[in-house]
N, CA, C and O atoms as a Maestro MAE file, in Angstrom:
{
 s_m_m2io_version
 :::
 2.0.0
}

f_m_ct {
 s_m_title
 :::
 protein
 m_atom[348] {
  # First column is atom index #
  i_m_mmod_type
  r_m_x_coord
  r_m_y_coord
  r_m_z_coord
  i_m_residue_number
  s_m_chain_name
  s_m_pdb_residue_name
  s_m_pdb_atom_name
  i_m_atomic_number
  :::
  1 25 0.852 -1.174 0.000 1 A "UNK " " N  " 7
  2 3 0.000 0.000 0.000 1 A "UNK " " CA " 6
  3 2 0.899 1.239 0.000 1 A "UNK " " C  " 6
  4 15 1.651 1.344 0.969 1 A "UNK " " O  " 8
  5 25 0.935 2.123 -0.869 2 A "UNK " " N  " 7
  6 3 1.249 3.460 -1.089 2 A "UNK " " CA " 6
  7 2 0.666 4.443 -0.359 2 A "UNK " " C  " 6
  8 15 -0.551 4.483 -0.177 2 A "UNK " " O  " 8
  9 25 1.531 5.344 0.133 3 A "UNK " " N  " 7
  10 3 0.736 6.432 1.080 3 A "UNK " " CA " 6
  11 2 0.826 7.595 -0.392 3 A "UNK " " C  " 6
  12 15 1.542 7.752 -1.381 3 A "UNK " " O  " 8
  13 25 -0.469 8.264 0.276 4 A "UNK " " N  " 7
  14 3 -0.695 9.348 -1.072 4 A "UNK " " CA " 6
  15 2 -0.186 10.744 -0.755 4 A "UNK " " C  " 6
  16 15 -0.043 11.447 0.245 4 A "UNK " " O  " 8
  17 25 0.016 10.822 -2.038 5 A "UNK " " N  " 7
  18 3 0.693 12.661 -1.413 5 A "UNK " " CA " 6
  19 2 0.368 13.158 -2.484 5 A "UNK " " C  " 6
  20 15 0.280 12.333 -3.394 5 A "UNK " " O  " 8
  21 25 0.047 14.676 -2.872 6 A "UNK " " N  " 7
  22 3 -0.120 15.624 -4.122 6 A "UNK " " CA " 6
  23 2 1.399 16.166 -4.522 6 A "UNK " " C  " 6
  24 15 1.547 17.215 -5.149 6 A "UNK " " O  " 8
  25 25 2.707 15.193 -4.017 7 A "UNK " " N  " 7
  26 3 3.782 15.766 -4.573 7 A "UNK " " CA " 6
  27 2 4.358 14.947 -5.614 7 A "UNK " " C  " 6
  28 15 4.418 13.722 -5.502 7 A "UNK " " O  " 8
  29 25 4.790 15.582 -6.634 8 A "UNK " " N  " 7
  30 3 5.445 14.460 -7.850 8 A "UNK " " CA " 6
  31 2 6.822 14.532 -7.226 8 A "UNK " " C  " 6
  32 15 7.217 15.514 -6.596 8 A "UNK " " O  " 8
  33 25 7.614 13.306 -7.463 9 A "UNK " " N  " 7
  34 3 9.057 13.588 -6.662 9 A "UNK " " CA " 6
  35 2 9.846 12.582 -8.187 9 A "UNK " " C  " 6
  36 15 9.595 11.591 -8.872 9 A "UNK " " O  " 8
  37 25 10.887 13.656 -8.053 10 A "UNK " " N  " 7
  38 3 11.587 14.129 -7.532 10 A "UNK " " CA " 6
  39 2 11.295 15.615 -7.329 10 A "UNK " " C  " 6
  40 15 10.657 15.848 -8.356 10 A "UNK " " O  " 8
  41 25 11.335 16.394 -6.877 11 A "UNK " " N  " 7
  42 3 10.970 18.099 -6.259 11 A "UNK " " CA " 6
  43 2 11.609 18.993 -5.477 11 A "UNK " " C  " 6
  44 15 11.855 18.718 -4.303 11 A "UNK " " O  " 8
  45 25 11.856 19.835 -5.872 12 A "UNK " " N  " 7
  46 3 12.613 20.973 -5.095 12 A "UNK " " CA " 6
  47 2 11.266 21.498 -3.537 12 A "UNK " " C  " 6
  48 15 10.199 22.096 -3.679 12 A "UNK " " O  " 8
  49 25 11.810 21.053 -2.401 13 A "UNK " " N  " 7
  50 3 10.873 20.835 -1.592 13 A "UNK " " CA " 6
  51 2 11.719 22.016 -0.205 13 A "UNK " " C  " 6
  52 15 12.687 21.872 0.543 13 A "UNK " " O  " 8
  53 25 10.652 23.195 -0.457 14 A "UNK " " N  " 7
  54 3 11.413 24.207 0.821 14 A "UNK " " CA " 6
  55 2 11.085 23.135 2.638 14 A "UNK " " C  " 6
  56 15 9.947 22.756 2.916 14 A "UNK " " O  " 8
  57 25 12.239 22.867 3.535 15 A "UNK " " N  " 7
  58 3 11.694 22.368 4.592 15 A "UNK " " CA " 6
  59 2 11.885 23.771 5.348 15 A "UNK " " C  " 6
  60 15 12.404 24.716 4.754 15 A "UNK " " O  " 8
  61 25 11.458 23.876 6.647 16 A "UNK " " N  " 7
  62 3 11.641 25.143 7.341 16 A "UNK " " CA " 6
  63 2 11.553 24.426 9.125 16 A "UNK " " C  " 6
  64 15 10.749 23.629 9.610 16 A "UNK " " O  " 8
  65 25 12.639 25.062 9.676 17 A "UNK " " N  " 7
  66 3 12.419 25.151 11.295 17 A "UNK " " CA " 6
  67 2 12.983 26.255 12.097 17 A "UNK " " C  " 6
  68 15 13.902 26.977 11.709 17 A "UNK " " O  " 8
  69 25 12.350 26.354 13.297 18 A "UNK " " N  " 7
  70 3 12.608 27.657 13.675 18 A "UNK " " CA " 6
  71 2 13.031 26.910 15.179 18 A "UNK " " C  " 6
  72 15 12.776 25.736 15.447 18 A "UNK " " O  " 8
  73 25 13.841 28.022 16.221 19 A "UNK " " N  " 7
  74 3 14.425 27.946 17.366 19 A "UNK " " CA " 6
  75 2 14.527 29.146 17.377 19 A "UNK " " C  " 6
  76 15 14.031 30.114 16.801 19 A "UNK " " O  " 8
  77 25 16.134 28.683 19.035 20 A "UNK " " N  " 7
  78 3 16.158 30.328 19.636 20 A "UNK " " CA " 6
  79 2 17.004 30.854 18.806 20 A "UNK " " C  " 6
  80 15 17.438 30.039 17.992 20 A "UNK " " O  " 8
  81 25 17.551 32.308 18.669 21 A "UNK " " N  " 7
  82 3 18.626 32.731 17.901 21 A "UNK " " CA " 6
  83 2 19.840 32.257 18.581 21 A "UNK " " C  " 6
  84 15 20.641 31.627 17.892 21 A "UNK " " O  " 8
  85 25 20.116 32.465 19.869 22 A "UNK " " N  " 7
  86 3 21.564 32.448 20.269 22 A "UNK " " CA " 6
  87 2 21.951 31.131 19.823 22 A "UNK " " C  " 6
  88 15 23.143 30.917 20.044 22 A "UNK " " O  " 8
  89 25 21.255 30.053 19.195 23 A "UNK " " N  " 7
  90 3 22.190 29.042 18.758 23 A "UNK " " CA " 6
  91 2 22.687 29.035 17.681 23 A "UNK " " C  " 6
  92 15 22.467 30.122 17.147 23 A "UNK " " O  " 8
  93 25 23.540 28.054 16.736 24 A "UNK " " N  " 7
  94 3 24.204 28.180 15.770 24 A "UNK " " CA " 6
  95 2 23.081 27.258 14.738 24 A "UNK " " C  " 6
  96 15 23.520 26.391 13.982 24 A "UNK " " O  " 8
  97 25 21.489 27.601 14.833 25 A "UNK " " N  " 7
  98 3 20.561 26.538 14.228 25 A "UNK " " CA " 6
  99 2 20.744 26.472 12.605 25 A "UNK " " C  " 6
  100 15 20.225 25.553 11.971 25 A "UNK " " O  " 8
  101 25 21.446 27.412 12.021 26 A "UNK " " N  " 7
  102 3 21.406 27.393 10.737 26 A "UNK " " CA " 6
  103 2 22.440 25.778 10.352 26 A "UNK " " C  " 6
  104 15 22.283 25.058 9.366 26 A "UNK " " O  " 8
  105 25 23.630 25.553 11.677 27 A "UNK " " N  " 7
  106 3 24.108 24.799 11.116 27 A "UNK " " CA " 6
  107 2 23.858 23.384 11.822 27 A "UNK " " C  " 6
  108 15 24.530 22.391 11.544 27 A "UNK " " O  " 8
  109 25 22.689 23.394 12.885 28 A "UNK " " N  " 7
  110 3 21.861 22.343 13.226 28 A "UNK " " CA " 6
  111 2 21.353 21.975 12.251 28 A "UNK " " C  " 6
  112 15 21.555 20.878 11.731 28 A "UNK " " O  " 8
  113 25 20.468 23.002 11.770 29 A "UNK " " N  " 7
  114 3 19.365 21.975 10.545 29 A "UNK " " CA " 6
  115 2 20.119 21.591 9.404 29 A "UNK " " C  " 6
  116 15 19.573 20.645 8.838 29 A "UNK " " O  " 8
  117 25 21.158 21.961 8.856 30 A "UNK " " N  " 7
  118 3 21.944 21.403 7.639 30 A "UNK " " CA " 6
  119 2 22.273 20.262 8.167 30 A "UNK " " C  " 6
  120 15 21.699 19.257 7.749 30 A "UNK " " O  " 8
  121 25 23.020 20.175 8.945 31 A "UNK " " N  " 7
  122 3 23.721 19.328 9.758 31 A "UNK " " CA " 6
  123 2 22.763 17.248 9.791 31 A "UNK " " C  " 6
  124 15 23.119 16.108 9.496 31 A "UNK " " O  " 8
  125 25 21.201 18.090 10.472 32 A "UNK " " N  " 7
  126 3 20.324 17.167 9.937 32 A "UNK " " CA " 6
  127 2 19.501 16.998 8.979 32 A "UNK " " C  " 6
  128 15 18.671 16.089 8.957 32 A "UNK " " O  " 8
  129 25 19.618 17.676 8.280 33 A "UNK " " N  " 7
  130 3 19.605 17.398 6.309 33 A "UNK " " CA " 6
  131 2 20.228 17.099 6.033 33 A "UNK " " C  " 6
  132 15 19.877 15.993 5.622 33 A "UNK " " O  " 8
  133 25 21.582 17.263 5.793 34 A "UNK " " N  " 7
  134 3 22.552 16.072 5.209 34 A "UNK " " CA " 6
  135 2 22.370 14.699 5.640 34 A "UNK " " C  " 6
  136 15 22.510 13.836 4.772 34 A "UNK " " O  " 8
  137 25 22.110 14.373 6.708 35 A "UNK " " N  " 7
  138 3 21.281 13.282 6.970 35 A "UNK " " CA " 6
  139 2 20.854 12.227 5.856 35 A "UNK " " C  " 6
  140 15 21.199 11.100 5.502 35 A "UNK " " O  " 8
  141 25 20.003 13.107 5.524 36 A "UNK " " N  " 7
  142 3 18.765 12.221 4.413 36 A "UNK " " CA " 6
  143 2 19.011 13.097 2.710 36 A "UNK " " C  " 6
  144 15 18.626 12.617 1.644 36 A "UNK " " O  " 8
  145 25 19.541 14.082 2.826 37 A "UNK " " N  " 7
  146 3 19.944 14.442 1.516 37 A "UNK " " CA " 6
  147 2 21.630 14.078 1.243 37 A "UNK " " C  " 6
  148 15 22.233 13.973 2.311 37 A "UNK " " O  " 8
  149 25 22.241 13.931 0.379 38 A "UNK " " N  " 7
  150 3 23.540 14.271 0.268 38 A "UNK " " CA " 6
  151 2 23.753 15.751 -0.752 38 A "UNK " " C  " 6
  152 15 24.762 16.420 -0.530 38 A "UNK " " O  " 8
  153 25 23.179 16.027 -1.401 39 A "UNK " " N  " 7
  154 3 23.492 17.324 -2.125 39 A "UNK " " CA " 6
  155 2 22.401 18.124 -1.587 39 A "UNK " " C  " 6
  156 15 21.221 17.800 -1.446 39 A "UNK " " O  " 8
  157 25 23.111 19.462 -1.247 40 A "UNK " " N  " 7
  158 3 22.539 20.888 -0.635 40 A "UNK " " CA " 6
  159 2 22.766 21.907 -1.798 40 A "UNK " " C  " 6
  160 15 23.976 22.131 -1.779 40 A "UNK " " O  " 8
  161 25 22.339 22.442 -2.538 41 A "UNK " " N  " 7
  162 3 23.281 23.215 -3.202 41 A "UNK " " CA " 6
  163 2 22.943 24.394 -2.623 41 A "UNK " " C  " 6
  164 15 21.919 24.619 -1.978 41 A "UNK " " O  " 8
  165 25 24.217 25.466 -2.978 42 A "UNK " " N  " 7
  166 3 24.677 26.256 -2.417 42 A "UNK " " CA " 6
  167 2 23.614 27.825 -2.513 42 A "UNK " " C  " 6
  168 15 23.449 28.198 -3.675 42 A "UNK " " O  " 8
  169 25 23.273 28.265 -1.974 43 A "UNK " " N  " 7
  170 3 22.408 29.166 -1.759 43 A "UNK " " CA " 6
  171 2 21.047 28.797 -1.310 43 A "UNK " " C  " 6
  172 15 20.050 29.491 -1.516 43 A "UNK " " O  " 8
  173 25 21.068 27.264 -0.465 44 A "UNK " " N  " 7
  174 3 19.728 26.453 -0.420 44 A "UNK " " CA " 6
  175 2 19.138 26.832 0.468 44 A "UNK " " C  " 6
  176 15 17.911 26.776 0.556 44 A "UNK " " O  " 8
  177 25 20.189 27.469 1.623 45 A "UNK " " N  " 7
  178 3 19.774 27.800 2.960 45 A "UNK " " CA " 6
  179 2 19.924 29.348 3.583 45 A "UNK " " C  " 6
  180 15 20.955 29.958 3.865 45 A "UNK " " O  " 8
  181 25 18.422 29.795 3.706 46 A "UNK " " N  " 7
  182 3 18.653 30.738 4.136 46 A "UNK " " CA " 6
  183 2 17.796 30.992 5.391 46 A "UNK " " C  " 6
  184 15 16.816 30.284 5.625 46 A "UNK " " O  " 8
  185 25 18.271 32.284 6.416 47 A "UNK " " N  " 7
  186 3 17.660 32.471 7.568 47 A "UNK " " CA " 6
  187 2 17.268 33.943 7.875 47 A "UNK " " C  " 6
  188 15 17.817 35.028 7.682 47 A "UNK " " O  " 8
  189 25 16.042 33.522 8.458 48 A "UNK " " N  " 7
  190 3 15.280 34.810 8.712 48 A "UNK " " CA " 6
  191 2 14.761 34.730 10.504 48 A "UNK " " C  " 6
  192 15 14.331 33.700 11.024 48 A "UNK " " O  " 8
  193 25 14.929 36.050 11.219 49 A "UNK " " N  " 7
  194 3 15.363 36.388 12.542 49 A "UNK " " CA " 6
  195 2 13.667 36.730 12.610 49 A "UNK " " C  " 6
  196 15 12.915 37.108 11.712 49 A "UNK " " O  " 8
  197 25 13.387 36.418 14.127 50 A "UNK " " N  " 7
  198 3 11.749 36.883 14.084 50 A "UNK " " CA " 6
  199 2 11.497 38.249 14.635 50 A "UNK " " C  " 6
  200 15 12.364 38.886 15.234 50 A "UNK " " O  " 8
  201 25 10.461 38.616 14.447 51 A "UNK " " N  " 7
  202 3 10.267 40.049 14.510 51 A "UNK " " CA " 6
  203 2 11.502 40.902 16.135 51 A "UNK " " C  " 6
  204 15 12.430 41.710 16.107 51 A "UNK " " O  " 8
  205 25 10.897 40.246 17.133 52 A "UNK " " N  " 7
  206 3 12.166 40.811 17.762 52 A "UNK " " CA " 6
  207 2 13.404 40.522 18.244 52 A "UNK " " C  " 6
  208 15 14.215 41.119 18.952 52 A "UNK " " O  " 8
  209 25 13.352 39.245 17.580 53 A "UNK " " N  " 7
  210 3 14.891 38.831 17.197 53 A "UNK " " CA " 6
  211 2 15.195 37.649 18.498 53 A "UNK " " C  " 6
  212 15 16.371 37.305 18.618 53 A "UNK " " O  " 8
  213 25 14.273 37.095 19.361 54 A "UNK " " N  " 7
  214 3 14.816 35.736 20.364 54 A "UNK " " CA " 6
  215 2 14.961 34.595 19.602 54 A "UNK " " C  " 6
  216 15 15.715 33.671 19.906 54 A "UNK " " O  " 8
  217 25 13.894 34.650 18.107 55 A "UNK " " N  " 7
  218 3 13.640 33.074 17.490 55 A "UNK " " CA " 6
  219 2 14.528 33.268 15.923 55 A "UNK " " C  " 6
  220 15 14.916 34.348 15.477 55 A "UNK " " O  " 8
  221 25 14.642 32.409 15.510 56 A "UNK " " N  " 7
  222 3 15.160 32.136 14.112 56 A "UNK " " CA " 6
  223 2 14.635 31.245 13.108 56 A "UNK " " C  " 6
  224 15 14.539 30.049 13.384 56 A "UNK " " O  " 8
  225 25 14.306 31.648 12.047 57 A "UNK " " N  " 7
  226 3 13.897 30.283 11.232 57 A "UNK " " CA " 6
  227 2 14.818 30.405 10.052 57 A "UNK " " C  " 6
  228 15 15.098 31.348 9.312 57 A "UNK " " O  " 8
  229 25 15.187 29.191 10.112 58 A "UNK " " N  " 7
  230 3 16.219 28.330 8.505 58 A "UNK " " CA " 6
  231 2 15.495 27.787 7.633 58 A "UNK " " C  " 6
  232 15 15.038 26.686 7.941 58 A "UNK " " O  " 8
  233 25 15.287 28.121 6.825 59 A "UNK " " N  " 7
  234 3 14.768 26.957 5.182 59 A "UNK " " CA " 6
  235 2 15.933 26.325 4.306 59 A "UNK " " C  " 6
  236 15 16.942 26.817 3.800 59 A "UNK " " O  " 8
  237 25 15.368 24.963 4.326 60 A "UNK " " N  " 7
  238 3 16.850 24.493 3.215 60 A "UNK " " CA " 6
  239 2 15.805 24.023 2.136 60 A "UNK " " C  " 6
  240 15 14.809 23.329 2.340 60 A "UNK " " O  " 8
  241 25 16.204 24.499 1.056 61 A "UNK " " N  " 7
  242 3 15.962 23.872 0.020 61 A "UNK " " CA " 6
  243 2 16.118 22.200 -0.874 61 A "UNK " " C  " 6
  244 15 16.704 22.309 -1.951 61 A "UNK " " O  " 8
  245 25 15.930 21.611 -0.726 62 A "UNK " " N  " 7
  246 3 16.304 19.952 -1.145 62 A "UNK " " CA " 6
  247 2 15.463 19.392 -2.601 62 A "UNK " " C  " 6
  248 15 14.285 19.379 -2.958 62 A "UNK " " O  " 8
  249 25 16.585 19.012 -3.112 63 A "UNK " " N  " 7
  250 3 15.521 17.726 -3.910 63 A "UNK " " CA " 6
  251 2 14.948 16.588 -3.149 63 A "UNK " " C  " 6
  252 15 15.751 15.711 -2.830 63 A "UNK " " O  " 8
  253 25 13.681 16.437 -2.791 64 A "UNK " " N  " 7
  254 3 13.392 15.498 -2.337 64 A "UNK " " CA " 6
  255 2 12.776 14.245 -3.277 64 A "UNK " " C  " 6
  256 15 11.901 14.306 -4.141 64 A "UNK " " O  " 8
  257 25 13.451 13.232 -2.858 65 A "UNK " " N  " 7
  258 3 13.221 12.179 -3.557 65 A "UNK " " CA " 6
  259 2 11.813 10.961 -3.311 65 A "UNK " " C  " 6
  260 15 11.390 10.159 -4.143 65 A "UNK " " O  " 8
  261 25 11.330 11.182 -1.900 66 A "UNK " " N  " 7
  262 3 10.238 10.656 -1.962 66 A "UNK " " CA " 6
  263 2 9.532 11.427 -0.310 66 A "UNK " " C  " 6
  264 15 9.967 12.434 0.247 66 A "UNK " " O  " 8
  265 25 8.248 10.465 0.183 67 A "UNK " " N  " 7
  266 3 7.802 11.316 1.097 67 A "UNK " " CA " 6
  267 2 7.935 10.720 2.263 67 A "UNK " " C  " 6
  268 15 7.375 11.032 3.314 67 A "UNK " " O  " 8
  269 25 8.985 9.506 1.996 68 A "UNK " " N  " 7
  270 3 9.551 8.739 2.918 68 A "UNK " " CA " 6
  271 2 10.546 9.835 3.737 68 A "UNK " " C  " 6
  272 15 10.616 10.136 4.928 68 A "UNK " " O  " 8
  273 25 11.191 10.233 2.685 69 A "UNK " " N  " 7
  274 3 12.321 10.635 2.785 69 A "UNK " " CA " 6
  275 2 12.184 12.040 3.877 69 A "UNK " " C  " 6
  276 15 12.808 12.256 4.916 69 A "UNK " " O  " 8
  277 25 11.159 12.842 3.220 70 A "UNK " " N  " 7
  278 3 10.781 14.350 3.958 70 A "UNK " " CA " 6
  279 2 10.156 13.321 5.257 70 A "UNK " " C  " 6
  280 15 11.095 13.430 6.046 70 A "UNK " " O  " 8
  281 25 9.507 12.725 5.704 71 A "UNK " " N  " 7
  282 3 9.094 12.347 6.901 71 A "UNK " " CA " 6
  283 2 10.103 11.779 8.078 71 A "UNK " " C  " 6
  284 15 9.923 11.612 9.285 71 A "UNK " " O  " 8
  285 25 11.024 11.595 7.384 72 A "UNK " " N  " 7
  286 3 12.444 11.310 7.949 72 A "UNK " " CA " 6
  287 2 13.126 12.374 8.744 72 A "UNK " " C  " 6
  288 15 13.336 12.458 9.954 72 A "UNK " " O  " 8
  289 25 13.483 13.350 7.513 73 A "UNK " " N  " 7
  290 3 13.924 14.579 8.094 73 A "UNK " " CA " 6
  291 2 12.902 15.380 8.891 73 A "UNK " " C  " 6
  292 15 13.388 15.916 9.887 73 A "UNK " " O  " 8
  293 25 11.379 15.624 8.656 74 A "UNK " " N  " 7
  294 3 11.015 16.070 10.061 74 A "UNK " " CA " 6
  295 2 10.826 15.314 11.220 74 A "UNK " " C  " 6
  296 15 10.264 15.840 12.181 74 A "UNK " " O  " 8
  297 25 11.078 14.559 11.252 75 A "UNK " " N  " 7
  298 3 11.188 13.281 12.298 75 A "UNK " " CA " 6
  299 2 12.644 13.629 13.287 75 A "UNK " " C  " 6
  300 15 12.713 13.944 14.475 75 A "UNK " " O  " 8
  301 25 13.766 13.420 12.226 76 A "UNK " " N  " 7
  302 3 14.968 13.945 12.574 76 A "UNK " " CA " 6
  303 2 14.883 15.521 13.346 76 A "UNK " " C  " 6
  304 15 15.588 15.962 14.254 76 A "UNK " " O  " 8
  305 25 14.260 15.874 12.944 77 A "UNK " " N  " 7
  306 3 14.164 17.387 12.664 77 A "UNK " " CA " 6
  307 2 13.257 17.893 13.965 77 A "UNK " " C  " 6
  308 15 13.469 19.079 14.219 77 A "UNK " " O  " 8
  309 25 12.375 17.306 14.767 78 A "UNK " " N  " 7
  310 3 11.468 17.869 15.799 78 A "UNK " " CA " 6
  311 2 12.088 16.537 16.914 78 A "UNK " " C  " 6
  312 15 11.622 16.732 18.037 78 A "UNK " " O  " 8
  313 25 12.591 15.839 16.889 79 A "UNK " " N  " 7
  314 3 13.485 15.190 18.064 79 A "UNK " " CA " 6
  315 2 14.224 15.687 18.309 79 A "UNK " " C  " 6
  316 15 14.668 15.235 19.364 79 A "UNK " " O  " 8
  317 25 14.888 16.661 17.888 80 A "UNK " " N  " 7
  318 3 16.100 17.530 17.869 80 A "UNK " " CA " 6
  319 2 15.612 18.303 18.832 80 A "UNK " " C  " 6
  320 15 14.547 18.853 18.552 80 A "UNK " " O  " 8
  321 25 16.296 18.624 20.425 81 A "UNK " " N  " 7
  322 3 15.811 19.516 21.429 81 A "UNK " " CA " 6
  323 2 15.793 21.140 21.072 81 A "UNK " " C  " 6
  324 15 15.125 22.013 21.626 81 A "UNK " " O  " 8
  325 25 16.970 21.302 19.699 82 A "UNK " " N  " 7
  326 3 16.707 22.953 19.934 82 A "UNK " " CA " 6
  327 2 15.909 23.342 18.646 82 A "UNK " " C  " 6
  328 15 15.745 24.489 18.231 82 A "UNK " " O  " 8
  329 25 15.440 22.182 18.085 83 A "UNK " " N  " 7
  330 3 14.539 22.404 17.416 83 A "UNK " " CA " 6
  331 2 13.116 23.329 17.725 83 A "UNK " " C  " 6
  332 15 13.347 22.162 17.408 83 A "UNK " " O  " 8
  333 25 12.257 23.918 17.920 84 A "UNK " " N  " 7
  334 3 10.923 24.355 18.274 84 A "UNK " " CA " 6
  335 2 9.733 23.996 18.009 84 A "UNK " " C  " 6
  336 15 8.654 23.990 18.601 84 A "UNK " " O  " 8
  337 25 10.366 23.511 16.392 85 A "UNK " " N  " 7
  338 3 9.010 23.755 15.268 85 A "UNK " " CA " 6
  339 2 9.438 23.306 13.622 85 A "UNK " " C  " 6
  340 15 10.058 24.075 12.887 85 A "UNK " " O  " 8
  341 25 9.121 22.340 13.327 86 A "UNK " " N  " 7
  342 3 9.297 22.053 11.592 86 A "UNK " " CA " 6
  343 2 8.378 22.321 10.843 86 A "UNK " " C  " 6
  344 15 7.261 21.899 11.145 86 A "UNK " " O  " 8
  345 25 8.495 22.841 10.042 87 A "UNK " " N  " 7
  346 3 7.732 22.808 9.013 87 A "UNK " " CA " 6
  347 2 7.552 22.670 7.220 87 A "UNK " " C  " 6
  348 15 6.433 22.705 6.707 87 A "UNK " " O  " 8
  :::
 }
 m_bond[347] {
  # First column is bond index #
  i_m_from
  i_m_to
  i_m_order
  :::
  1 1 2 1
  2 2 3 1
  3 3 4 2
  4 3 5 1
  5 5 6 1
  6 6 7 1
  7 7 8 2
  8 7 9 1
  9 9 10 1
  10 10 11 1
  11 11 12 2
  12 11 13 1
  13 13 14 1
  14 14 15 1
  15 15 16 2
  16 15 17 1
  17 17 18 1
  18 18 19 1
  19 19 20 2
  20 19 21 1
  21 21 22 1
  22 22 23 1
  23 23 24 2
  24 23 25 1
  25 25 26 1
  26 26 27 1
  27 27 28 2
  28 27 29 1
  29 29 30 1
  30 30 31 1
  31 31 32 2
  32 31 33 1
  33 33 34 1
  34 34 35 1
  35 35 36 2
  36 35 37 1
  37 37 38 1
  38 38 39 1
  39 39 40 2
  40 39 41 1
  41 41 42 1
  42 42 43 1
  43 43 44 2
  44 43 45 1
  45 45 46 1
  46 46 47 1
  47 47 48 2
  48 47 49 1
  49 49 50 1
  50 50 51 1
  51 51 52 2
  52 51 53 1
  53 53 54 1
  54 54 55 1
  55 55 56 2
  56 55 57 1
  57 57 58 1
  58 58 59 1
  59 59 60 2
  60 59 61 1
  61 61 62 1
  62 62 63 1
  63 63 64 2
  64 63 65 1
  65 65 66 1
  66 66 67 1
  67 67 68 2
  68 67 69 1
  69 69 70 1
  70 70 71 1
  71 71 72 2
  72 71 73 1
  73 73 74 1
  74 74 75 1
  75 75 76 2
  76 75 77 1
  77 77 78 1
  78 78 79 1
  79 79 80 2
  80 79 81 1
  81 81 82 1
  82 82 83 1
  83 83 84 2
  84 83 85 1
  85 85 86 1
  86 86 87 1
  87 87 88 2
  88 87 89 1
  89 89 90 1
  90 90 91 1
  91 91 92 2
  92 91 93 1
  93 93 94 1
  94 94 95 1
  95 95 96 2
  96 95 97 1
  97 97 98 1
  98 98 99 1
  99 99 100 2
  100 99 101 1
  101 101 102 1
  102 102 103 1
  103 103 104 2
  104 103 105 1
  105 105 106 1
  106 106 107 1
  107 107 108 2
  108 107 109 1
  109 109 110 1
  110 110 111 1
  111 111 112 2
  112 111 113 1
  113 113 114 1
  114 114 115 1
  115 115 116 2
  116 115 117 1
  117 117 118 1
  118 118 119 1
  119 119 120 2
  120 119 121 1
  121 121 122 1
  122 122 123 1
  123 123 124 2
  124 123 125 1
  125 125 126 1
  126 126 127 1
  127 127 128 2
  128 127 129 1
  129 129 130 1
  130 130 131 1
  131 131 132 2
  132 131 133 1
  133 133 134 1
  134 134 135 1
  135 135 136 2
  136 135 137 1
  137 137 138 1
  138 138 139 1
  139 139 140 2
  140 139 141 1
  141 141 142 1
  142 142 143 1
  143 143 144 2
  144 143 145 1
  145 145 146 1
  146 146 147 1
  147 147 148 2
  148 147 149 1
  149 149 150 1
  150 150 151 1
  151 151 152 2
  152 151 153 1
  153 153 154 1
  154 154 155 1
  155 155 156 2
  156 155 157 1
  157 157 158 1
  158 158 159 1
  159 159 160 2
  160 159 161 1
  161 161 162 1
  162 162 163 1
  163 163 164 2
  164 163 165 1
  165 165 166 1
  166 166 167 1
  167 167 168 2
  168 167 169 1
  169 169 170 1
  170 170 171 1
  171 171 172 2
  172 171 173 1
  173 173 174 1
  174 174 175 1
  175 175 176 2
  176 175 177 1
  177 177 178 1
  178 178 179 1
  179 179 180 2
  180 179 181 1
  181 181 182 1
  182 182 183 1
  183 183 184 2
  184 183 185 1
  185 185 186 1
  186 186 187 1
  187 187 188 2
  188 187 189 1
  189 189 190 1
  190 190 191 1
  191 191 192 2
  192 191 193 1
  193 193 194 1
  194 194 195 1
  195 195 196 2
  196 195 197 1
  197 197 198 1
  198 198 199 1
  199 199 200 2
  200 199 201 1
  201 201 202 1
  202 202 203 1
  203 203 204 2
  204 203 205 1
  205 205 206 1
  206 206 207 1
  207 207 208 2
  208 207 209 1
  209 209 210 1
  210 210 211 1
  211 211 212 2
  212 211 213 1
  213 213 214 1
  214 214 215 1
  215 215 216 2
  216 215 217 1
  217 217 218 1
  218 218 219 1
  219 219 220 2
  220 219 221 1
  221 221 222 1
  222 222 223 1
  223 223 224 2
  224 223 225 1
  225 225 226 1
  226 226 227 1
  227 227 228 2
  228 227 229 1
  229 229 230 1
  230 230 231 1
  231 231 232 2
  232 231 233 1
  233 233 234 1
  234 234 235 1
  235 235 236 2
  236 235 237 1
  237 237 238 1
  238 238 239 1
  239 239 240 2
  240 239 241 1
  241 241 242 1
  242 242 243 1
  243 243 244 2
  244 243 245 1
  245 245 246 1
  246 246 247 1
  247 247 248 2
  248 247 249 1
  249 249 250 1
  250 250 251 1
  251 251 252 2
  252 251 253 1
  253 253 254 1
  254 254 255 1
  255 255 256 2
  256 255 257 1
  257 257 258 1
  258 258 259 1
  259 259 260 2
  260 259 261 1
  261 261 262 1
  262 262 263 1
  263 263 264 2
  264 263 265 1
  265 265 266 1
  266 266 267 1
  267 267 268 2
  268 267 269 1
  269 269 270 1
  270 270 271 1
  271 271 272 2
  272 271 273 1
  273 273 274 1
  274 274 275 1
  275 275 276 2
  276 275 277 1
  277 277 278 1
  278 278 279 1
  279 279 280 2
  280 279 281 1
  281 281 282 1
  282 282 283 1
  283 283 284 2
  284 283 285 1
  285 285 286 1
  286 286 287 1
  287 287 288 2
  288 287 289 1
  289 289 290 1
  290 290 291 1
  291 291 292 2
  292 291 293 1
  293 293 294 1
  294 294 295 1
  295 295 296 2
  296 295 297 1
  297 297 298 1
  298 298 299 1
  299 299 300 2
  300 299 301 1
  301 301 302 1
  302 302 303 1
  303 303 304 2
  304 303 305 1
  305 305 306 1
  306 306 307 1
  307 307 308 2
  308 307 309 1
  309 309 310 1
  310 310 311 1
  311 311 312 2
  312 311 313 1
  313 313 314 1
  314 314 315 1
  315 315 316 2
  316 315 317 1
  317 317 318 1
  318 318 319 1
  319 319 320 2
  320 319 321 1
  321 321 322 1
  322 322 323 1
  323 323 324 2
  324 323 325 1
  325 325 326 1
  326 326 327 1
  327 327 328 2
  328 327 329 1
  329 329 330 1
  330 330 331 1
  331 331 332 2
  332 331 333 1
  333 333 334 1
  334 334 335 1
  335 335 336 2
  336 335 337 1
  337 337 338 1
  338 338 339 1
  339 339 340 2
  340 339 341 1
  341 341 342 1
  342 342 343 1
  343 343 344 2
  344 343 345 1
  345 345 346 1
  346 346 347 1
  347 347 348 2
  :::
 }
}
């Protein structure tokens, strides 16, 4: 049995998580994307500070190859303690 999804894969698939700023989360979440991706390409990841600046959110960009795969990394991705929030 196939689980259903409205994504055709292979796909350029934005993931996103947010934490506190004072950590180094931009290179947490790569860190667990490489994980389950091996190619990042370069300008994949970028970060945006929240309005008054305690939280942070990172987006990496990925080819994702199936929805195995993305369920993995948010899996990876919200076990992670300084994680907050995947999305």
């Amino acid at each position: 049995m196939s689980e259903e999804t409205l994504l055709e894969f292979p796909c350029q698939f934005p993931i996103k998580a947010m934490g506190k700023t004072d950590l180094e989360l931009d290179l947490l979440v790569v860190e667990i994307v490489r994980r389950h991706v091996v190619d990042i390409n370069e300008g994949a990841v970028s970060t945006r500070p929240s309005k008054d600046g305690n939280y942070m959110a990172v987006t990496v960009i990925v080819e994702a190859s199936s929805k195995q795969q993305l369920d993995a990394i948010y899996q990876d991705l919200t076990d992670h303690p300084h994680v907050l929030m995947a999305l």
